[in-house]
Each structure stands twice: as structure tokens, then as C-alpha cells.
N, C-alpha and C positions, 0 to 999 in steps of 0.2 A: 340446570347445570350449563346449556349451552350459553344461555343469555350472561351468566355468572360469567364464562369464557371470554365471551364476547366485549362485556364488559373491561375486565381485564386488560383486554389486547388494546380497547379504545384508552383506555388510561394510560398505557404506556407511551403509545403512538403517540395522543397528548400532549404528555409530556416532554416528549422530545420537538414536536412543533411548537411549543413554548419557549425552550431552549434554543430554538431556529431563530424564532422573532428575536428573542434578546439577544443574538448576534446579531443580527439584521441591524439592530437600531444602535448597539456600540460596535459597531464594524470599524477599524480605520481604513478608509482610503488611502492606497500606497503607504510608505514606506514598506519595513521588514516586519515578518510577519514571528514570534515565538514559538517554539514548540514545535522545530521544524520536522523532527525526528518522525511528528505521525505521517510523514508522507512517505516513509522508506518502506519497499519491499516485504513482506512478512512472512514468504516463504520460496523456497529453492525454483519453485515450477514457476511462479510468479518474476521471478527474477532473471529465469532463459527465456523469456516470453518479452522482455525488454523491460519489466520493471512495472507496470502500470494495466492489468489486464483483470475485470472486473465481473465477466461471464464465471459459470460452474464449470469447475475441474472434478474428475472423479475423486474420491474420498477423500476430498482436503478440507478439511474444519477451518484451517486458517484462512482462506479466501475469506471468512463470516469478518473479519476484520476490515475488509476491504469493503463488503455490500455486503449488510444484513439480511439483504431481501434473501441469498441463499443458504441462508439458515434451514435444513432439511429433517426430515423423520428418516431417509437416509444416511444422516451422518450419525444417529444415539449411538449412544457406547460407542466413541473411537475419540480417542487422546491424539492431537499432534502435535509434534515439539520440532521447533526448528531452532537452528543456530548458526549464527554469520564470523567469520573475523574479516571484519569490514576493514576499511581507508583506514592506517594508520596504529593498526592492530587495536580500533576498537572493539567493543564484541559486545554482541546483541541478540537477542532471541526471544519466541515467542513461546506461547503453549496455549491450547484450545482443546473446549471438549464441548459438547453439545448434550445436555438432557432433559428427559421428556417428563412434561408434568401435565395434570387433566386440564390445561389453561394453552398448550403447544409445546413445543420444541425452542427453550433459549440456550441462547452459548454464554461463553464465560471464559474470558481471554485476558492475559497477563503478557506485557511488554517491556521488556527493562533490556536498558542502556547503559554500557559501563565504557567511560572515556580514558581511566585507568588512572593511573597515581605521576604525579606533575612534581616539581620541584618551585621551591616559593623562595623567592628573591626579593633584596629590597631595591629601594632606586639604584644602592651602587653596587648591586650585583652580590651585593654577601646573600650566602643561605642564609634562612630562615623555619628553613621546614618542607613538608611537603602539603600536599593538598588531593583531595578526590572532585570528580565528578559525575555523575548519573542522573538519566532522564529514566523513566518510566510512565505506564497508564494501567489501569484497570476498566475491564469493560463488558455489559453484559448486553445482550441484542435478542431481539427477537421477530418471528416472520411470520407475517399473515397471508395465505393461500386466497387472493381473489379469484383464480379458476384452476385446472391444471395447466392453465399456462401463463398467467397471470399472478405476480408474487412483490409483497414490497416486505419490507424493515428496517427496523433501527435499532441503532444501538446509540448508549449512554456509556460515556468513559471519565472516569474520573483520572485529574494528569498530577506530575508531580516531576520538580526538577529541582537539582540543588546543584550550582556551580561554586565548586569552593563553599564559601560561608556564606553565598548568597540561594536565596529558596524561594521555589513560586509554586503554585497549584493554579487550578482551575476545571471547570465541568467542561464536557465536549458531547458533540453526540456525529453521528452520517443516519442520513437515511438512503434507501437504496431501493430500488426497481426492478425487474427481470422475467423478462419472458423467454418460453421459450417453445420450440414445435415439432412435429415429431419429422421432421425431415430434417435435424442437425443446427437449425440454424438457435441460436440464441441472442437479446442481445441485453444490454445491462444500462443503467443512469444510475451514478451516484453522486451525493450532496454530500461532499469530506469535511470533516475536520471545522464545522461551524464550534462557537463555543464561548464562553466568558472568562478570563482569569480572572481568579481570585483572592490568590495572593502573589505583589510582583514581588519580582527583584528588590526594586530600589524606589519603587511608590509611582513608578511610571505603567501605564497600563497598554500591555501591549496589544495585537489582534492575531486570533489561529489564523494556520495555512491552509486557510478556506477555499476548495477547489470543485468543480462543478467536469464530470469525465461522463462520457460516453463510451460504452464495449459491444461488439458486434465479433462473434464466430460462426462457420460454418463448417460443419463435417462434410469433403465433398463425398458423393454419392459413391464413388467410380476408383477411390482412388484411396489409400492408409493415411489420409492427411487432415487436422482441422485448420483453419487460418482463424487469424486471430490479428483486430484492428482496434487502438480505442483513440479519439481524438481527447485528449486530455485537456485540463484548466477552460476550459470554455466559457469560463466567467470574464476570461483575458483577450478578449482579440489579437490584438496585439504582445504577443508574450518575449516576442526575440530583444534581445538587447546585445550592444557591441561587446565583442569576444575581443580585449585589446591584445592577444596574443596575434589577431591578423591586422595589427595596425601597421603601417607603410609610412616612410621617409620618403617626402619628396624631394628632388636636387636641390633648393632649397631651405632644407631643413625643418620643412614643417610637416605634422604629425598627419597621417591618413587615416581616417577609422573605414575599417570596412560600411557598405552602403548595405543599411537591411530593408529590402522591399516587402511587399504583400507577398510574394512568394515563401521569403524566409519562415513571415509569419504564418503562414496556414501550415507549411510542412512541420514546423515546431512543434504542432498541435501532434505530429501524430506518433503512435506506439504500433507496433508491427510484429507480429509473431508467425511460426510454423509449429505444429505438431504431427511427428512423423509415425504411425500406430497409435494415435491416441486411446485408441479402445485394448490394445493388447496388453500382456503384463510389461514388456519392455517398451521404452517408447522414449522419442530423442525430442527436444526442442531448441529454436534456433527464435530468436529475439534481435528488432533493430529500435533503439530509440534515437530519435532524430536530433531533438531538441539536447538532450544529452551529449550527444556527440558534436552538435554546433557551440554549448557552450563551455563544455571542459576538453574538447579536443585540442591535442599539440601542434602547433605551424605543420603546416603541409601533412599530417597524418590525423586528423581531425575522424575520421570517421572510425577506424577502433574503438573509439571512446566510446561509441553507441551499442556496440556488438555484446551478444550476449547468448549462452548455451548450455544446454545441460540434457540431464537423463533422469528415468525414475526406473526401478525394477520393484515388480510386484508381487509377494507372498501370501500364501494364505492365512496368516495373523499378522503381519505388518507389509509397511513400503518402505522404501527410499526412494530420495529425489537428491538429487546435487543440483545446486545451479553457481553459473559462473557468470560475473558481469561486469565488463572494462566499464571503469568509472573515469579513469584518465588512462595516457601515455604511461604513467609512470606509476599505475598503483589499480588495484583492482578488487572484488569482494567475491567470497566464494562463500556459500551457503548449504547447508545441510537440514535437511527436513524428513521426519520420521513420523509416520501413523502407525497407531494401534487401533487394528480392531478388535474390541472387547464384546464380538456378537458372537452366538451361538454358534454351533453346528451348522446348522441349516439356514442362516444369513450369510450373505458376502456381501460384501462393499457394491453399491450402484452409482450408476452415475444422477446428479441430480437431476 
């Protein structure tokens, strides 16, 4: 039975190293990439933390979207459903559950994206109708225990987007890493959003928003606090690009772009968190994203754009989490996420 198991886990993993290579070799270099939706947020605590944070949080199934490596036997039986009204009164949500079969613990995670209802014009502006939009994915993961401190996984996601009357699919998969040790510290690597479309829009074939993130927390010793650091996109050295809302007029009349150095670029890289009681039922979180804030931040108020906070309150059959996070000056997303735990009496939610 164990080898049958074993078995199993090697098939999947496989699998999805299979699906790595055939991104690897139709990857495009540069331009834009489609399907950007799978790099958004996926849940409330994830989104006060600055948006990009790939370590284990106490009983959050959805984190398993982010890094399947924490796919746990302490999440079985517990449902989490989160919901956003994002930039522009889109709205977007998740839902995850994790359950246990004699092969491990997979999850099983649904994403959909609703852009809402448009009005359709012709070139001289007469109605004609209206028109919808929505992305989504579907995706299942699973996690292999190389020590108790040592953990990888993957997940397989199948995507699907219709803009108007145009439609595309395609397979995707992340794999994910994570250790962790019993004095707090954890840290995470994950491989995003590799993948192939397979069917475009318009017969052009496009590339996922393939991203390579690093996550390091620590519970300090001494103190109600964890920190929380990821250097994100690390496939990109260079990731900063001119923000022309800081461009400058010289007496002249000709155009100044801001000067971006080596400095720009490494601090772009990073995500920045606090957790205030992370172990207790109520507990606050405060998130700084850099690169967010240098590239949609407003003239001279640039750095709200990165700011981000929230809270979670904890029951004995469910949680809540709020999270809040300035996207611009002038528009923000506020997020809502809820677990169920469906354990017995004598189980309570751990931390993984």
C-alpha cells in the first residue's frame, strides 16, 4: 500500500514537471504575459500582509493556492471561502477544501472572476448591446512530507477566460517548497503560474505570468509578533520600469523620465509584512508592497499605494479575516475570507 502511495505522489509530481518543461521551451521572452488574474491575492490575510506572502498561516486552505507545498493533514475538513470587490467594482473569490485519501491530503480550489456587464458600441458610438466578462481556474494540489521539516507540492490548474465573444483555455500548474523549525522560523520558494494555452483568443499564443518568489517568516521569541519578507519575481532582475506619472518638464520643453537604478530595482523585489498576536484568536496585520507603490502610486503620494491592513477574529467552528489594500490613490480592494472547521469535538485548527 505504501509503494502504491508512493507511486501515486511520483505520478503527479511528474506530471506537473512535464508541464514545467513544456512552458520552459514555449515560454515568450518579454512582451505581456495572459491570464494575469492568477497573480492576484486569494485571500483577506494574504492581502494585509502586502499581497505576496507564501509561508503557513494558521487554518487558511487558501494559502494551498499560493504554495502547494502547504497542503497539511491539519487543514482536512475545513472549507474556506473568500470574497473581494476589487478596482472598479470587480468581484472575485475563492473557495478551498482539502481532503484525505490513503494516497495524502489534496486540495481542490475554484477561482472566478466576474468583470461585470459593459455596454457595446459601434465605431459611431450607437448601442448595440451589451457584453459580459470573466476569468476563472480550477485546481487540484497535493504535498509530499520529505521530513517534519522539509515539504514540497504541486498543483495542476486548468484556466478559462472569455472576454466578450472571445475565449481561451489553457493547463497551468506552481510547484512549491517550505520548510520550517520549531523556533518559528519558516521559509517558502515557489515556481507560479508556468503553463501552455490552449486555446487563444485570436490564434495568437500567448505566455503565463510565470514568477519565481521567495517567503521567509519569523515568530520572534520575546515579543506577540511574526515578520514576514518575500523577494518576489526573481526570474526578473531587473523588474522596475518608468512610472510616467513622475515624469518632469525641463525649461525647454522636453520630457524627463524618472532615473531608475540598481536600487529601484532590488527594493521592487520586495513584500514586507507584520503580525501582531499571531498565535491568539484576534490578531492585526499591517503589509508594505514596494513595487506596488512605485508603480501605481499618485505624484508625490506614491507610497499609500503600497499600504495594506487587516484583522482576523477566531471561533470555535469558524474565522474571519478582513483585509484591506491601497492599490492606487484613488481606488482600493477590500477582501473578506471565512473558514470552516468541519472537525470534531476534540480537533481544533493548528498551525501547520
Amino acid at each position: 500500500m505504501l509503494d502504491m502511495a508512493q507511486n501515486k505522489t511520483t505520478y503527479f509530481l511528474l506530471s506537473v514537471l512535464f508541464l514545467f518543461h513544456a512552458f520552459m521551451v514555449n515560454a515568450q521572452l518579454g512582451g505581456t504575459s495572459v491570464y494575469r488574474f492568477l497573480s492576484l491575492p486569494v485571500s483577506a490575510k494574504q492581502v494585509s500582509l502586502g499581497g505576496k506572502q507564501y509561508v503557513s498561516f494558521p487554518y487558511d486552505v487558501l494559502q494551498n493556492f499560493n504554495n502547494p507545498a502547504l497542503i497539511h493533514d491539519n487543514q482536512k475538513q475545513q472549507v474556506d471561502i473568500n470574497y473581494s470587490n476589487f478596482l472598479a467594482d470587480v468581484n472575485y473569490g475563492q473557495a478551498g477544501y482539502v481532503w484525505k485519501t490513503k494516497y495524502g491530503n489534496f486540495f481542490t480550489g475554484i477561482h472566478y472572476l466576474n468583470y461585470g456587464r459593459f455596454l457595446r458600441t459601434d465605431e459611431n458610438g450607437e448601442k448595440t448591446g451589451h457584453f459580459g466578462a470573466n476569468e476563472g481556474y480550477i485546481t487540484i494540489g497535493y504535498a509530499y512530507s520529505l521530513s517534519h521539516k522539509f515539504f514540497i507540492g504541486a498543483n495542476i490548474k486548468w484556466v478559462y477566460s472569455q472576454l466578450a465573444e472571445y475565449k481561451s483555455s489553457g493547463i497551468g500548474g506552481d510547484l512549491g517548497f517550505f520548510y520550517k523549525d520549531s523556533t518559528g522560523t519558516q521559509m517558502a520558494l515557489v515556481i507560479r503560474n508556468f503553463g501552455y494555452q490552449i486555446q487563444t483568443y485570436n490564434g495568437t499564443r500567448e505566455s503565463f505570468p510565470f514568477e519565481i518568489d521567495f517567503s521567509f517568516s519569523k515568530l520572534l521569541a520575546h515579543a506577540p509578533l511574526r515578520i514576514f519578507v518575500t523577494l518576489e519575481n526573481l526570474q526578473k532582475p531587473r523588474i522596475a520600469f518608468v512610472n510616467t506619472v513622475n515624469d518632469q518638464i525641463s525649461p525647454d520643453g522636453e520630457v524627463i523620465h524618472e532615473n531608475i537604478g540598481i536600487v529601484q530595482h532590488i527594493f521592487r523585489h520586495f513584500v514586507t509584512g507584520v503580525e501582531i498576536f499571531p498565535r491568539k484568536r484576534f490578531h492585526l496585520q499591517l503589509g508594505y508592497n514596494f513595487r506596488r507603490a512605485a508603480e501605481l502610486g499618485f505624484k508625490d503620494v506614491n507610497f499609500s499605494s503600497g499600504m495594506a491592513y487587516g484583522f482576523g477574529i477566531r471561533f470555535n467552528t469558524f474565522a474571519l479575516d478582513y483585509g484591506y489594500g491601497q492599490y492606487h490613490y484613488a481606488s482600493n480592494g477590500h477582501f473578506f475570507t471565512l473558514h470552516f472547521f468541519l472537525k470534531t469535538k476534540n480537533e481544533k485548527p493548528k498551525e501547520n
